[in-house]
N, C-alpha and C positions, 0 to 999 in steps of 0.2 A: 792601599799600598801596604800598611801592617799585616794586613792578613798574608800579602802574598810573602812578605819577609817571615812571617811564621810559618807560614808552609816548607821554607827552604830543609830545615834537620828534617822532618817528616819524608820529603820528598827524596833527602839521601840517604837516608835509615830505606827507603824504598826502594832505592834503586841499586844500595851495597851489596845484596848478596847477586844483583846479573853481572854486576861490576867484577867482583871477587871474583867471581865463577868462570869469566869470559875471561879475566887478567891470567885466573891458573897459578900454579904457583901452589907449595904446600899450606897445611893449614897454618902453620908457624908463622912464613912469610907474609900470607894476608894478615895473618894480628899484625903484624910489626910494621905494614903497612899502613892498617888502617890507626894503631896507636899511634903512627910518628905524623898521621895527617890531624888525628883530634888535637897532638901536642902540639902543630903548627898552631891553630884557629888557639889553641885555648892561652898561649902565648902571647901572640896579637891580640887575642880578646881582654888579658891581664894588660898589656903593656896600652891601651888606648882606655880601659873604665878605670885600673889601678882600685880595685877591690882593698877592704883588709884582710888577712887572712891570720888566724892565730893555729899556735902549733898542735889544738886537739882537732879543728877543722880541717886542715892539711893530713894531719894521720888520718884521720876517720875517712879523707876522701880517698884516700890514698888505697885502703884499706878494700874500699868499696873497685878502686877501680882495678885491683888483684881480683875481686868479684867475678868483676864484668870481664876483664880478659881471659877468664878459665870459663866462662859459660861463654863467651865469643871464640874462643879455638873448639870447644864442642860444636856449637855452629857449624864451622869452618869445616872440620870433619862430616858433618851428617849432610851438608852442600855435596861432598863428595863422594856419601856412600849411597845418600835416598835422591840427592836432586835437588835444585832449589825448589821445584814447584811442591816437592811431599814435605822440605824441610819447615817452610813460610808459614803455613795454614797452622804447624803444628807448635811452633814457637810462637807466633803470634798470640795464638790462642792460650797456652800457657802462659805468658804474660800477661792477660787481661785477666785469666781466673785468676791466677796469684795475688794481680791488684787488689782484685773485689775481694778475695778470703781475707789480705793483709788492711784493708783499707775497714772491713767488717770487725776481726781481731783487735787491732790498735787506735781506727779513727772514729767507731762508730757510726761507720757509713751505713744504710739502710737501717734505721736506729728501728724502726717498726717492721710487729712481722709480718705485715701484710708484703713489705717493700723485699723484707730477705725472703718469704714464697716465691715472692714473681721472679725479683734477682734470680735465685737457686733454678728457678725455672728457665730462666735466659741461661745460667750457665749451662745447662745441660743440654739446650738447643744449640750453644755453641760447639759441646765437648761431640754432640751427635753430629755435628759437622766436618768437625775434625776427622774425627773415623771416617766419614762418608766421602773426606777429601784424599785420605792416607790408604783406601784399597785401590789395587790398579788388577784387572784383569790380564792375566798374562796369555797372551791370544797364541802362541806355539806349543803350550802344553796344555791350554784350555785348563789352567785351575788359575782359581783368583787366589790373590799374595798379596797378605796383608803388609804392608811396608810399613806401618808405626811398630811390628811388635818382631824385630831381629835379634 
């Protein structure tokens, strides 16, 4: 039963952008949507564990989450100019090279170089995917259009 309650954020991180997409609405509105839904849960989630929080944690999250809402209205934009299915593959994927560069840089993850080879080599099967997800053949003027690079 853990597992399936852990799956629950996975599963709506997954299902937000057909949600957004299908709901319509500018990209402004889905942020303020989807912020007044996190600030619901995260509310109720304060008012039932009653956490501490001291005042450089609250900035610093604070901070982070002016972050996350200027790269989530970028989102929200490229939902509406490439598509959720060109946009997904292409964030997704950015986000896990990001991890493994910042997790390499600061955590010493892949501490040997045998590990950051193969890693560096996973990334570039990922990044070659990306590309091979983001061409679409445009079948009425018969030339292919690359859609990551406008």
């Amino acid at each position: 039963m853990i597992y399936l309650i852990a799956m629950i954020p996975a599963l709506g991180w997954g299902f937000m952008p057909i949600i957004t997409t299908k709901v319509g609405g500018s990209p402004v509105n889905q942020m303020f949507g989807l912020a007044a839904g996190a600030s619901v849960i995260g509310v109720i989630t304060y008012l039932i564990f009653r956490p501490a929080i001291t005042a450089p944690q609250f900035w610093f999250t604070f901070a982070i989450g002016i972050f996350w809402s200027t790269a989530q209205v970028g989102q929200f934009v490229s939902f509406k100019r490439m598509g959720v299915s060109s946009t997904i593959p292409m964030s997704t994927a950015f986000q896990l090279i990001g991890s493994c560069v910042l997790g390499i840089l600061f955590f010493g993850n892949w501490p040997g170089s045998r590990q950051k080879i193969i890693g560096l080599i996973a990334l570039v099967v990922v990044m070659i995917g990306v590309l091979m997800t983001s061409v679409s053949d445009d079948v009425e003027e018969g030339q292919v259009q690359n859609v990551g690079v406008n």
